[in-house]
N, CA, C and O atoms as a MOPAC input file, in Angstrom:
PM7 MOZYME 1SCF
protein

 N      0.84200 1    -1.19300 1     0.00000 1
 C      0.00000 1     0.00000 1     0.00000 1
 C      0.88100 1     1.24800 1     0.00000 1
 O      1.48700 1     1.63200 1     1.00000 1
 N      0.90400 1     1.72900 1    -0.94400 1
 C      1.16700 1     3.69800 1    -1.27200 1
 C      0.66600 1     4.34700 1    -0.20900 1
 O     -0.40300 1     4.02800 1     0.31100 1
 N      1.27300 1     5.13600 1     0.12000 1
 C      0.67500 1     6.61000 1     0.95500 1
 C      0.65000 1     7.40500 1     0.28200 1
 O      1.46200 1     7.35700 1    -0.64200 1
 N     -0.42200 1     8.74100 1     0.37400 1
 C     -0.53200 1     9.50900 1    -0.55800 1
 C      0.44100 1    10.34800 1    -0.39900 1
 O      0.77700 1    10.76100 1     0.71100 1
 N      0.98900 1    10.68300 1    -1.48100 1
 C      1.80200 1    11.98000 1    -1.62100 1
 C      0.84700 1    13.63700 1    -1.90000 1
 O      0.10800 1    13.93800 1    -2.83800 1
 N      1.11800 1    14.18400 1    -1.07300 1
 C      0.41500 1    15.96300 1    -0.58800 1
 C      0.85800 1    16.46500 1    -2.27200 1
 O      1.73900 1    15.99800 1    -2.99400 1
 N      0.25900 1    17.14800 1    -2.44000 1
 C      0.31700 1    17.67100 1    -3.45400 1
 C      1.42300 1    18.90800 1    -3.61400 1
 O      1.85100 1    19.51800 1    -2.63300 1
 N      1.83300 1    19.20000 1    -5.00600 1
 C      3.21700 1    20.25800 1    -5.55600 1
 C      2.70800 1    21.82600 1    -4.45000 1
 O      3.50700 1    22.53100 1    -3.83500 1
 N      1.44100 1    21.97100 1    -4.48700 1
 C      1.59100 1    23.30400 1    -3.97600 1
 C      1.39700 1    23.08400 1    -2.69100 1
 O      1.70900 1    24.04500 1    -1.98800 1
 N      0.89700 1    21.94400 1    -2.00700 1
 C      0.92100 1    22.01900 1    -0.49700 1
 C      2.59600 1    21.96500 1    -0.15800 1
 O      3.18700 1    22.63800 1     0.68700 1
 N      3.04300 1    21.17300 1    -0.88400 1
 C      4.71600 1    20.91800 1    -0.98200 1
 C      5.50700 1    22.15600 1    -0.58100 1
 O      6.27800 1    22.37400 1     0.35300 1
 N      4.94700 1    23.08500 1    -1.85800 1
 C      5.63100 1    24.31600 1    -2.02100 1
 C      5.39800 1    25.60700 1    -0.71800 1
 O      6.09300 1    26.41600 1    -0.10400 1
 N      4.23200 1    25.25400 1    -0.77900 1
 C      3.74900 1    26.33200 1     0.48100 1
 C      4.58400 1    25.72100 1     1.64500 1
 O      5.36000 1    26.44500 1     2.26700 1
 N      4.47000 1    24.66600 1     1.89200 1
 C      5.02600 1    24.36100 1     2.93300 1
 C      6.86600 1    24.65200 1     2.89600 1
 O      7.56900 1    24.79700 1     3.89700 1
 N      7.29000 1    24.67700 1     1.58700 1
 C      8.86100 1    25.41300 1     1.48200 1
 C      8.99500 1    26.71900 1     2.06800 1
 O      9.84000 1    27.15100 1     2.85200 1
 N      7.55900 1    27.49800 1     1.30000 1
 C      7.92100 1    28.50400 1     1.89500 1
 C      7.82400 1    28.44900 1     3.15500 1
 O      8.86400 1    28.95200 1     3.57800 1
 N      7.13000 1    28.10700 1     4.08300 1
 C      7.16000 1    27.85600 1     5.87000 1
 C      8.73700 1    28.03000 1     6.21400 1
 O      9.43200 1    28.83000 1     6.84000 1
 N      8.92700 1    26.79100 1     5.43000 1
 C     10.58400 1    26.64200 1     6.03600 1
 C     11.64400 1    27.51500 1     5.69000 1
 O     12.76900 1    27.73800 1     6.13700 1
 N     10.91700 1    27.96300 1     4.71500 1
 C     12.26200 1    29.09300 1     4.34100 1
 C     12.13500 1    30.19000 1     6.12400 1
 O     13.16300 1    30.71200 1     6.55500 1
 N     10.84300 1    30.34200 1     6.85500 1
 C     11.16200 1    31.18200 1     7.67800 1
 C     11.84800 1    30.75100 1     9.07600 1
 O     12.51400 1    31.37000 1     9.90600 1
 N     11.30200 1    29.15400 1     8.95200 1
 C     11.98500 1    28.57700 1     9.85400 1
 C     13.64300 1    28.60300 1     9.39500 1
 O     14.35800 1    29.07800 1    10.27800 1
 N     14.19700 1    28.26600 1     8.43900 1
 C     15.39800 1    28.91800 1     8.13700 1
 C     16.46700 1    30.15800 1     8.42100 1
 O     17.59900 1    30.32900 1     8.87200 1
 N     15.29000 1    30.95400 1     7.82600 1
 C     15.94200 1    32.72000 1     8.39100 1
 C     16.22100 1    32.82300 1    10.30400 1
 O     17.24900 1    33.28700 1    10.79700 1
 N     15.15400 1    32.32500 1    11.03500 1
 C     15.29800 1    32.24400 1    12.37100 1
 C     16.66000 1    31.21300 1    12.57900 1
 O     17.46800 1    31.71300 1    13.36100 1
 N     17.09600 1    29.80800 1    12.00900 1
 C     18.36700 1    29.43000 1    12.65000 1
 C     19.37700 1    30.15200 1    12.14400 1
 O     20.46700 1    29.97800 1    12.69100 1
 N     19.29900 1    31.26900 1    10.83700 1
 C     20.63100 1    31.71700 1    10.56900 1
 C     20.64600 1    33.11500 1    11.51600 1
 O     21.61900 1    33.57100 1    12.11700 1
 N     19.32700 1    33.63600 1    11.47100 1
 C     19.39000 1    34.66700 1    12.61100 1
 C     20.18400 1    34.66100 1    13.66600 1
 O     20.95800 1    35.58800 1    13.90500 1
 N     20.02200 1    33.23400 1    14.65800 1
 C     20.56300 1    32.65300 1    15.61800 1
 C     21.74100 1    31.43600 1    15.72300 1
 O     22.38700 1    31.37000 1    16.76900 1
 N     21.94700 1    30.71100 1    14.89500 1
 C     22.81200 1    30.12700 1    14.48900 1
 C     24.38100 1    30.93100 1    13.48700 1
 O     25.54100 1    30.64800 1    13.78900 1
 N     24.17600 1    31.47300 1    12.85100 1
 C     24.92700 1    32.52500 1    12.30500 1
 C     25.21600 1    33.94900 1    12.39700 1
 O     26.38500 1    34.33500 1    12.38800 1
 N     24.13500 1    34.84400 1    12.49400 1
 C     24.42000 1    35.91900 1    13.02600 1
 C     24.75900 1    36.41200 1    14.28500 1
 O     25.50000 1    37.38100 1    14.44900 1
 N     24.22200 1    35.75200 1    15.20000 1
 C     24.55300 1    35.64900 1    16.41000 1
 C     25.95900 1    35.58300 1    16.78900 1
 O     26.51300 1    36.65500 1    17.03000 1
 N     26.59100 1    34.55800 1    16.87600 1
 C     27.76100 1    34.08300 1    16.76200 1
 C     28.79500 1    34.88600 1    16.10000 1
 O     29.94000 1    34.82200 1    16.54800 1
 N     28.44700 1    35.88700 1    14.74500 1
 C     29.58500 1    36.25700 1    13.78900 1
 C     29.46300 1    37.86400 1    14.95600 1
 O     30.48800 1    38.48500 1    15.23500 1
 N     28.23500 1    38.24700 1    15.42700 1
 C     28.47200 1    39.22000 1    16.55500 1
 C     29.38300 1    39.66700 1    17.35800 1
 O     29.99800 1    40.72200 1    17.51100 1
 N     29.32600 1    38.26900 1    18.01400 1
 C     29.95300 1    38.11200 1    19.16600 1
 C     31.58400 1    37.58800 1    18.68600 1
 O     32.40800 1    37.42900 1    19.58600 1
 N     31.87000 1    37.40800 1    17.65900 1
 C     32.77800 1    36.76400 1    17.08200 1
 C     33.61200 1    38.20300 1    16.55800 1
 O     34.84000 1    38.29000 1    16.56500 1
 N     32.86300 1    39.08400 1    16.19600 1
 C     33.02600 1    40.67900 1    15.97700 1
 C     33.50800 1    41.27900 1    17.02700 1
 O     34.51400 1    41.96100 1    16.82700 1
 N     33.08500 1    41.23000 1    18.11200 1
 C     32.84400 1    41.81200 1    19.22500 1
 C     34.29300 1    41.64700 1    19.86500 1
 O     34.82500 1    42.65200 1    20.33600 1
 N     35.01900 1    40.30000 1    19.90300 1
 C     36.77900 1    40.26700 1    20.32700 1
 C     37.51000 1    40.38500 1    19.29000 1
 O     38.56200 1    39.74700 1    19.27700 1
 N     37.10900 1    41.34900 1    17.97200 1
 C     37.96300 1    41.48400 1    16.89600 1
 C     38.10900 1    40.37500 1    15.64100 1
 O     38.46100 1    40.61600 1    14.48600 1
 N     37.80100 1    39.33100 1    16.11500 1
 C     37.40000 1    38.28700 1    14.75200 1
 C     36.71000 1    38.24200 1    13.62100 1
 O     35.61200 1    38.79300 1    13.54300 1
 N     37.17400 1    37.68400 1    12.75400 1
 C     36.50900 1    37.51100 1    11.09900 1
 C     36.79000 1    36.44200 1    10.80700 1
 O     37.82000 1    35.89100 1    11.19300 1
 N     35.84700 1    35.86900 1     9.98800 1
 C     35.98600 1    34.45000 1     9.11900 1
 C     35.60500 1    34.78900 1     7.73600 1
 O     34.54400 1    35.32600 1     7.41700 1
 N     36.44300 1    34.47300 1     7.03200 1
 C     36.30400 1    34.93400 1     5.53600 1
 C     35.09200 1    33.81000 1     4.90500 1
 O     34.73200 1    32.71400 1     5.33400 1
 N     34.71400 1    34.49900 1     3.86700 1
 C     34.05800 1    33.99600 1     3.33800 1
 C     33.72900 1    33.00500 1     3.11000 1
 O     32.50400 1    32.92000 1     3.02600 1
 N     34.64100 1    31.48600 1     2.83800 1
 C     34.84500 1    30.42800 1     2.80500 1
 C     34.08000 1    29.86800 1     3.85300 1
 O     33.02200 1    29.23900 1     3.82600 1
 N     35.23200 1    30.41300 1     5.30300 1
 C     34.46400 1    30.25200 1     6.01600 1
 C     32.82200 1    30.01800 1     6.71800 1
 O     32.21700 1    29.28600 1     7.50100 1
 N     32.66200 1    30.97200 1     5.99300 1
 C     31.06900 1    31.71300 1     6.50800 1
 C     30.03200 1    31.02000 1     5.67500 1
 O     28.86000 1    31.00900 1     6.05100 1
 N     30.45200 1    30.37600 1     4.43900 1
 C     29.59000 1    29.66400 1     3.53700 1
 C     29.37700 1    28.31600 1     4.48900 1
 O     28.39300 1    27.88000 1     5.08900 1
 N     31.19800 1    27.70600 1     4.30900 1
 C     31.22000 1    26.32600 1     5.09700 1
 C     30.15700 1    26.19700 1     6.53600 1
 O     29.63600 1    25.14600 1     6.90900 1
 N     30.05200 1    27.12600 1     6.99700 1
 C     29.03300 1    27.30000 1     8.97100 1
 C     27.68500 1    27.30600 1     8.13200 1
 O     26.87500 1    26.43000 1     8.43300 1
 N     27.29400 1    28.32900 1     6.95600 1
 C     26.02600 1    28.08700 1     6.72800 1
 C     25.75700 1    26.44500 1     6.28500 1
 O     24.95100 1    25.82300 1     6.97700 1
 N     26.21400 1    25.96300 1     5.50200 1
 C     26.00300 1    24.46300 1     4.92200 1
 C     25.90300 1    23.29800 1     6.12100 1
 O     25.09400 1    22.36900 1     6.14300 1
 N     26.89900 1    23.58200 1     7.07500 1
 C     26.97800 1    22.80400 1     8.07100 1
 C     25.78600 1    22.71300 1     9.08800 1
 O     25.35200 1    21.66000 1     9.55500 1
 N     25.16400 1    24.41400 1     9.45600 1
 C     24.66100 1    24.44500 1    10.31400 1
 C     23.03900 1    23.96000 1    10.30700 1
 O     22.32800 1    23.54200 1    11.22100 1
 N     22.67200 1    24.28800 1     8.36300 1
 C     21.26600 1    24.11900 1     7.49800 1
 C     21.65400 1    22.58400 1     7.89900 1
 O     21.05800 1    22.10100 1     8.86200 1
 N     22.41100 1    21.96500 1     7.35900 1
 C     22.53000 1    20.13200 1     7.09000 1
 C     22.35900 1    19.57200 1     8.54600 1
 O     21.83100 1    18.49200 1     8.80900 1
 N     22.95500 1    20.59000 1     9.58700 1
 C     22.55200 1    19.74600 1    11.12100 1
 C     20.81100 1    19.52400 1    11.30600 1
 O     20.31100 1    18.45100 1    11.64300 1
 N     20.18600 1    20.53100 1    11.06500 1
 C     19.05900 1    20.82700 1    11.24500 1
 C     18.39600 1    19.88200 1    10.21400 1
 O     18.12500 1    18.78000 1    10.68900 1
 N     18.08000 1    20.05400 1     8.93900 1
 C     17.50500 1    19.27400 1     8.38900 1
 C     17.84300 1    17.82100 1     8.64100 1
 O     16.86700 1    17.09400 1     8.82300 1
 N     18.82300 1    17.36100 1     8.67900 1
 C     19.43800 1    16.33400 1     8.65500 1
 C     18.90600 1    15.59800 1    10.06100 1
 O     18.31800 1    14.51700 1    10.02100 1
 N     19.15500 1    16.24300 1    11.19100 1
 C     18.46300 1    15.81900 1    12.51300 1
 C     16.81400 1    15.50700 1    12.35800 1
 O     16.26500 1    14.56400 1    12.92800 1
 N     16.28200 1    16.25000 1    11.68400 1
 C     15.08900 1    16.27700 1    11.45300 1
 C     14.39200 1    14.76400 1    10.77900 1
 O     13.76700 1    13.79300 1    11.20700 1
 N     14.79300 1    15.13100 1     9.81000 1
 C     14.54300 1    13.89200 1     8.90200 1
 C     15.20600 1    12.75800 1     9.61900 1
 O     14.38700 1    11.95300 1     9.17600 1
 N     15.90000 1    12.09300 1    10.26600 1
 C     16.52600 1    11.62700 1    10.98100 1
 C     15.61100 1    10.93900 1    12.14300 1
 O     15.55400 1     9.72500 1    12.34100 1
 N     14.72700 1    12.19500 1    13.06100 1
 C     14.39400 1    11.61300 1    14.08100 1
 C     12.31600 1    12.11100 1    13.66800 1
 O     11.60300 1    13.04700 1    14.02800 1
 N     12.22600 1    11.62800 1    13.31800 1
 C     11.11400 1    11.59400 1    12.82900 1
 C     10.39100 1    11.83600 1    11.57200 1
 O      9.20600 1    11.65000 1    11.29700 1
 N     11.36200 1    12.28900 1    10.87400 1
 C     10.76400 1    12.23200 1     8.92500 1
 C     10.23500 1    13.94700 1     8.76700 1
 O      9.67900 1    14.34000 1     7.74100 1
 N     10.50600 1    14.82400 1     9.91800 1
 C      9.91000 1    16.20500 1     9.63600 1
 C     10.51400 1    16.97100 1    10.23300 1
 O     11.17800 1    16.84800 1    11.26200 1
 N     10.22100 1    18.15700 1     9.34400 1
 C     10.92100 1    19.30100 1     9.98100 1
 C      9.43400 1    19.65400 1    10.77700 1
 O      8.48200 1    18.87400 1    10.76100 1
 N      9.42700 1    21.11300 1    11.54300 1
 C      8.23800 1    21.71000 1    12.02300 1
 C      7.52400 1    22.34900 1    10.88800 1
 O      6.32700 1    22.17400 1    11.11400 1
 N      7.69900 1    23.10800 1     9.60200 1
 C      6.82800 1    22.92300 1     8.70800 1
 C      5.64700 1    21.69900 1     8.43700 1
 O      4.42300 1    21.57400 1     8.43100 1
 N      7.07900 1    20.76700 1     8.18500 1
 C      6.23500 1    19.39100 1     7.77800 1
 C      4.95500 1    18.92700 1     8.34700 1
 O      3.90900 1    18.46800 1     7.88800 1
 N      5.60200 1    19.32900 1     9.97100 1
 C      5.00500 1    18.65100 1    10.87200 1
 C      3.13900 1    19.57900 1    11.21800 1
 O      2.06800 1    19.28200 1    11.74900 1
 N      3.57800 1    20.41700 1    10.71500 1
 C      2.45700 1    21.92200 1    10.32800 1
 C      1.31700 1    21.40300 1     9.30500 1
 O      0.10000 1    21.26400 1     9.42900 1
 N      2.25200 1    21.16900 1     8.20800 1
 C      1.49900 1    20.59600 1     6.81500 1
 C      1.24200 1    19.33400 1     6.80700 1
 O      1.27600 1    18.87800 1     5.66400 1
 N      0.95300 1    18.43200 1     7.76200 1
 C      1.14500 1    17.17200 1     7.65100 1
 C      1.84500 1    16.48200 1     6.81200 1
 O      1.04400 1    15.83500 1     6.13600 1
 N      2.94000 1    16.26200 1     6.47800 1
 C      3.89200 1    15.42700 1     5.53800 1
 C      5.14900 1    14.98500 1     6.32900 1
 O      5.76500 1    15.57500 1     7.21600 1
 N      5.31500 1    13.99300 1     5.85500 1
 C      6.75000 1    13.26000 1     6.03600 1
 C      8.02700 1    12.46600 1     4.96500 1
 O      7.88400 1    11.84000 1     3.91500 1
 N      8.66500 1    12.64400 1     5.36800 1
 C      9.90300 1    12.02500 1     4.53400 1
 C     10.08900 1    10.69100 1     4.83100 1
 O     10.12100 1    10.05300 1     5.88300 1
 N     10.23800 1    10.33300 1     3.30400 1
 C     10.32200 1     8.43000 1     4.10600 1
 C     11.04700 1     8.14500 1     2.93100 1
 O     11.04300 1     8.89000 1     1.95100 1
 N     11.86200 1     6.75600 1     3.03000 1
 C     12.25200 1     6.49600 1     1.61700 1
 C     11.76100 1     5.61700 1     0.77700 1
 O     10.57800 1     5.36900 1     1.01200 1
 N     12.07200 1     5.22400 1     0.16200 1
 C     10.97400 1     4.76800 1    -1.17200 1
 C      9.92200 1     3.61100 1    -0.50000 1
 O      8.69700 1     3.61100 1    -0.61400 1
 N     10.72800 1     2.66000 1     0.20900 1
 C      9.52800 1     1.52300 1     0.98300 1
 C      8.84100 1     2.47000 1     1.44300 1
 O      7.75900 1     2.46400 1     0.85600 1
 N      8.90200 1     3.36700 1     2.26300 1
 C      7.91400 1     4.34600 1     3.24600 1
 C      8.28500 1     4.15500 1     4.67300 1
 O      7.50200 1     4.40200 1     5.59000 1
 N      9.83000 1     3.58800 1     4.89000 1
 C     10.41500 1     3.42900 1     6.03400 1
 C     11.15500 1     4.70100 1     6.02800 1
 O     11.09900 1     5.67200 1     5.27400 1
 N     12.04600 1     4.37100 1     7.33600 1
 C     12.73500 1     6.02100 1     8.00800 1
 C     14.22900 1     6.37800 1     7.24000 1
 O     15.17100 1     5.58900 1     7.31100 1
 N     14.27800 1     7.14900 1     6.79900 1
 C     15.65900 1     7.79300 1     5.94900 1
 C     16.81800 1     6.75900 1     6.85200 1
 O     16.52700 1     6.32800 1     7.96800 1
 N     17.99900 1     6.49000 1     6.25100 1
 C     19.37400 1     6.34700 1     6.40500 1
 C     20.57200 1     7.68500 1     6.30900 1
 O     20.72900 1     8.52000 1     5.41800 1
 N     21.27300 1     7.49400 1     7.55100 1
 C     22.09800 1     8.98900 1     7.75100 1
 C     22.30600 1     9.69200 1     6.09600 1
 O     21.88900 1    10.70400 1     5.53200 1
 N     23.09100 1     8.65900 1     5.76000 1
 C     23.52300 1     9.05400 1     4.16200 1
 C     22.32500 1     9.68400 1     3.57600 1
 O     22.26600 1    10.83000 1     3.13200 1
 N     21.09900 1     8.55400 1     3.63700 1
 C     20.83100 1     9.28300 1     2.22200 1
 C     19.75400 1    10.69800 1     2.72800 1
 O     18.93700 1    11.15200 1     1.92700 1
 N     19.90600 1    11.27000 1     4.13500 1
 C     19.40700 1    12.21600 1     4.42300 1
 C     20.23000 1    13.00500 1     3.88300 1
 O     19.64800 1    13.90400 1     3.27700 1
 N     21.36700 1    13.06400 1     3.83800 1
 C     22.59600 1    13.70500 1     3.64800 1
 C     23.01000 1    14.02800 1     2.31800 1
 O     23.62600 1    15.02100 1     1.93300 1
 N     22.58400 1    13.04900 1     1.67300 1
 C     22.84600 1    13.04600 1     0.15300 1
 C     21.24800 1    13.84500 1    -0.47000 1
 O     21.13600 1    14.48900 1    -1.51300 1
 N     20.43600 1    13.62000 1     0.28700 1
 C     18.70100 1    14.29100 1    -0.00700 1
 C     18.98900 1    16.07700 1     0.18300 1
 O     18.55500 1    17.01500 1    -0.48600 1
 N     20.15700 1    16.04800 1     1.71900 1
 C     20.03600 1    17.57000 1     2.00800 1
 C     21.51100 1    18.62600 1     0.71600 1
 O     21.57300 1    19.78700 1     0.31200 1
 N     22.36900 1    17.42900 1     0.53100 1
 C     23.48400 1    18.23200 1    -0.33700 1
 C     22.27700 1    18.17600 1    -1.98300 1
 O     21.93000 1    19.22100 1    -2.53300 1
 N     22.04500 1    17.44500 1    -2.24700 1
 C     21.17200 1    17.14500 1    -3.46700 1
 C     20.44800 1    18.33500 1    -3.84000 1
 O     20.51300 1    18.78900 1    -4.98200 1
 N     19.42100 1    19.11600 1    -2.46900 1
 C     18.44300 1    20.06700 1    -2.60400 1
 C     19.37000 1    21.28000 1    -3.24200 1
 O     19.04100 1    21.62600 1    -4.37600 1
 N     20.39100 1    21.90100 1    -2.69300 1
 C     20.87200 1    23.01600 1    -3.32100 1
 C     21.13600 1    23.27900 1    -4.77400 1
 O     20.90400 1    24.36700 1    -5.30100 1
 N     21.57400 1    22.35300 1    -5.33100 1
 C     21.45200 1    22.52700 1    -6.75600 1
 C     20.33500 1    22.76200 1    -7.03600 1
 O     19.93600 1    23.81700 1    -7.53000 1
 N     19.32200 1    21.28500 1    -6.60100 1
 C     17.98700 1    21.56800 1    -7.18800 1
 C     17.26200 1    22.81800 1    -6.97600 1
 O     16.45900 1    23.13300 1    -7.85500 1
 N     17.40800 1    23.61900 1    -5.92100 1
 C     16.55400 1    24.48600 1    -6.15900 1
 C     17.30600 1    26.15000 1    -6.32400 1
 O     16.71600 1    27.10500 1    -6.82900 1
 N     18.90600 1    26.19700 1    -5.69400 1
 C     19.26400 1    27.13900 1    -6.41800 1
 C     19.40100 1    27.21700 1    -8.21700 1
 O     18.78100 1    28.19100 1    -8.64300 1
 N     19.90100 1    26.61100 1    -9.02600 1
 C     19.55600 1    26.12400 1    -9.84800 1
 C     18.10600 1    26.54900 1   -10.83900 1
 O     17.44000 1    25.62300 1   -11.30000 1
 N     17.81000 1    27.60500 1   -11.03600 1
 C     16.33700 1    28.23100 1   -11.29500 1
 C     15.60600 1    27.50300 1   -10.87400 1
 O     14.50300 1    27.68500 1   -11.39100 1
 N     15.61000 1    26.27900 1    -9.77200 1
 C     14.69700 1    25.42900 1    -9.64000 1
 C     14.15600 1    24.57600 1   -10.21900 1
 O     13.05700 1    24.04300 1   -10.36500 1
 N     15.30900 1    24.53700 1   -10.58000 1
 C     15.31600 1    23.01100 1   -11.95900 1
 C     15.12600 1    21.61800 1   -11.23200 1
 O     15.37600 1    20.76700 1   -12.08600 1
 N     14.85400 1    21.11300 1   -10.24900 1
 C     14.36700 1    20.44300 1    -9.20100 1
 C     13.19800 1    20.52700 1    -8.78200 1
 O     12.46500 1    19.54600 1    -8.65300 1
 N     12.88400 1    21.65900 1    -8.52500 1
 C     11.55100 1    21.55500 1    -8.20000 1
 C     10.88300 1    21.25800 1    -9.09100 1
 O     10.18800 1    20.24200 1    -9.09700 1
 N     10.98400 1    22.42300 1   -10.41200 1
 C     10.45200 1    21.82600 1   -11.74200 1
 C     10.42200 1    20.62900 1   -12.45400 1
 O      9.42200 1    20.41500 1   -13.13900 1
 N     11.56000 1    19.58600 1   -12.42000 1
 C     11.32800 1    18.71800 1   -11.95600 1
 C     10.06900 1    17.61000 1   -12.15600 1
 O      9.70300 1    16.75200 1   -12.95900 1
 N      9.56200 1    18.35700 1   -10.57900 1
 C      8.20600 1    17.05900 1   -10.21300 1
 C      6.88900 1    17.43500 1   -11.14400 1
 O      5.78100 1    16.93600 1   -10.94500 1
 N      7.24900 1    18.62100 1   -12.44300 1
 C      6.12600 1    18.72300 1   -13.24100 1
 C      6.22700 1    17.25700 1   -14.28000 1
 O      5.28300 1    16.60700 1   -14.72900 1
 N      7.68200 1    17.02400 1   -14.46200 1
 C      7.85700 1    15.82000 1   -15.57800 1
 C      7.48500 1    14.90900 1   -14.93100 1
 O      6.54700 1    14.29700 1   -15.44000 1
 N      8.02600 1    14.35400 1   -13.48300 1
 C      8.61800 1    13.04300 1   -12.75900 1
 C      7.40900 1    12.37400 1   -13.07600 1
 O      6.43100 1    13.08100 1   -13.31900 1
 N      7.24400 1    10.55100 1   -13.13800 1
 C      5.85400 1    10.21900 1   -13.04300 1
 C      5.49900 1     9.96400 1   -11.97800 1
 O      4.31400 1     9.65800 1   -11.84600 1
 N      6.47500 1     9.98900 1   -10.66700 1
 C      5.48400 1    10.09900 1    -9.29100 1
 C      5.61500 1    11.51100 1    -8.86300 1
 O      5.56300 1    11.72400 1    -7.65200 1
 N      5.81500 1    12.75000 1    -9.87000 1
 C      6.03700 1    13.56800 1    -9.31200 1
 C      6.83900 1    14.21200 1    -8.00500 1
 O      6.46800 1    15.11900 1    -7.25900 1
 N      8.06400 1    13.43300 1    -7.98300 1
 C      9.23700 1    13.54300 1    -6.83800 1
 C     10.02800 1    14.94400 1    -7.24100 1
 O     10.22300 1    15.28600 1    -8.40700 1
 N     10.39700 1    15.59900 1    -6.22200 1
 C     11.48800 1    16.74900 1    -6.95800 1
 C     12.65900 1    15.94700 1    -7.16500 1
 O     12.70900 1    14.94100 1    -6.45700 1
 N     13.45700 1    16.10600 1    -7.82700 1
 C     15.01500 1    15.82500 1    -8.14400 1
 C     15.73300 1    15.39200 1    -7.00800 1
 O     16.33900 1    14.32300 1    -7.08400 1
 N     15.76100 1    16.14100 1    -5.83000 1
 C     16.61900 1    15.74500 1    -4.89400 1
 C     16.17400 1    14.60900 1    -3.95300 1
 O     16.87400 1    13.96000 1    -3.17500 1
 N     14.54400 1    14.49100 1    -4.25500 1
 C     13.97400 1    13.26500 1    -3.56000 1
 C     14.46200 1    11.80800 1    -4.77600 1
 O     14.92000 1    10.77400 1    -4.29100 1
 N     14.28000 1    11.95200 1    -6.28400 1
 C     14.58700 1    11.26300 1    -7.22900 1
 C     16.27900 1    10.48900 1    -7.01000 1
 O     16.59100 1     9.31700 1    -7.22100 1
 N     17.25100 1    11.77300 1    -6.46300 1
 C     18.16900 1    11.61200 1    -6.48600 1
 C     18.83000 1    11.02200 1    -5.01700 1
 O     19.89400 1    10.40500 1    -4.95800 1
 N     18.04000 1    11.32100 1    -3.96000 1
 C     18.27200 1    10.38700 1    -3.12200 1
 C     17.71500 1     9.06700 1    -2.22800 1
 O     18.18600 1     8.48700 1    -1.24900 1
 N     16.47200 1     8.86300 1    -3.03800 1
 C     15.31700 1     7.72800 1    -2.87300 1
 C     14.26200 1     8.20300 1    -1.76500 1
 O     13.56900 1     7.41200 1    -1.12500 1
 N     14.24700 1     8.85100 1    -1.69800 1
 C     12.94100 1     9.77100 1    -0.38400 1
 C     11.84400 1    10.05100 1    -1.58000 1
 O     11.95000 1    10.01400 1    -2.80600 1
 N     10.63900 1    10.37600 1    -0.61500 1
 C     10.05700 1    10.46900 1    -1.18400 1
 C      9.00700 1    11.41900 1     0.10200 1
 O      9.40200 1    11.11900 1     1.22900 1
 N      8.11100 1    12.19100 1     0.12800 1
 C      7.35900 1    12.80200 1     0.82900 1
 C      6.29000 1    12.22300 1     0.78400 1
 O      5.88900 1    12.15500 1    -0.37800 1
 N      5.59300 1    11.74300 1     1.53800 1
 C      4.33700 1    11.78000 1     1.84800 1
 C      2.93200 1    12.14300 1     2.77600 1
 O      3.26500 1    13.01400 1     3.57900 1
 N      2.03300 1    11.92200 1     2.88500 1
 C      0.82900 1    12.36600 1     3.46300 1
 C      1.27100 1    12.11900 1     5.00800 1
 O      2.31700 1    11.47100 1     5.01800 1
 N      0.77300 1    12.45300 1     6.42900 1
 C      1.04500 1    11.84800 1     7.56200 1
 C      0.25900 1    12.02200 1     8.10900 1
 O     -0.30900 1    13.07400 1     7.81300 1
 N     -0.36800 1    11.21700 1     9.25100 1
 C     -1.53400 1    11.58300 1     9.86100 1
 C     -1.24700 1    12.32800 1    11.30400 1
 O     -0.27800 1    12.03300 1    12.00400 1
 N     -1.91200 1    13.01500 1    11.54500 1
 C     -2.03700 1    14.45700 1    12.62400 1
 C     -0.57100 1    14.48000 1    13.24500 1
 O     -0.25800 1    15.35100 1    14.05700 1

């Protein structure tokens, strides 16, 4: 038995959610820190500052999907991450799902776009790392 998969725009709406849940850990996860990091004369160049964002997004998602298949969006929109059986992600391929997404959607969103071709309608980075989203109950 299939679980239903939520549909592209509940999907999407629910991105946008997370994009704000996002802005709040870099608020606090990154800005915070480069403050106070300011504050005894320190700088981290650029490199730097990319490498803390990637690390700090991949803890979070990655934990997420990890210990229950959702972020708090998800968990908002009712959906979950599962992989293709409809069992619980493996470290990797959360990992390979969360490096996967940046192309796909920086990328004009050539990933997201994507799940207009796919025939189960998966974005790219779910295609590309065997996840798949589906429906969840309350």
């Amino acid at each position: 038995m299939t679980a239903e998969q939520p549909s592209l725009q509940r999907r999407l709406v629910c991105m946008l959610y997370e994009g704000l849940v996002v802005f709040s850990i870099l608020l606090i996860g990154f800005l915070l820190p480069q403050v106070v990091l300011s504050g005894f004369g320190w700088t981290v160049g650029a490199k730097g500052l990319w490498i803390h964002v990637l690390f700090l997004l991949m803890a979070y998602f990655v934990w997420c999907w990890l210990n229950g298949g959702q972020t708090l969006p998800m968990k908002t929109w009712k959906m979950r991450l599962v992989d293709e059986n409809g069992g619980p992600l493996r470290p990797l391929q959360a990992v390979l799902r969360y490096l996967a997404a940046w192309p796909s959607i920086l990328f004009l969103g050539i990933g997201i776009i994507w799940a207009l071709l796919d025939k189960d309608k998966r974005f790219l980075h779910d295609r590309i790392a065997g996840t798949r989203i589906i429906a969840s109950a309350g």
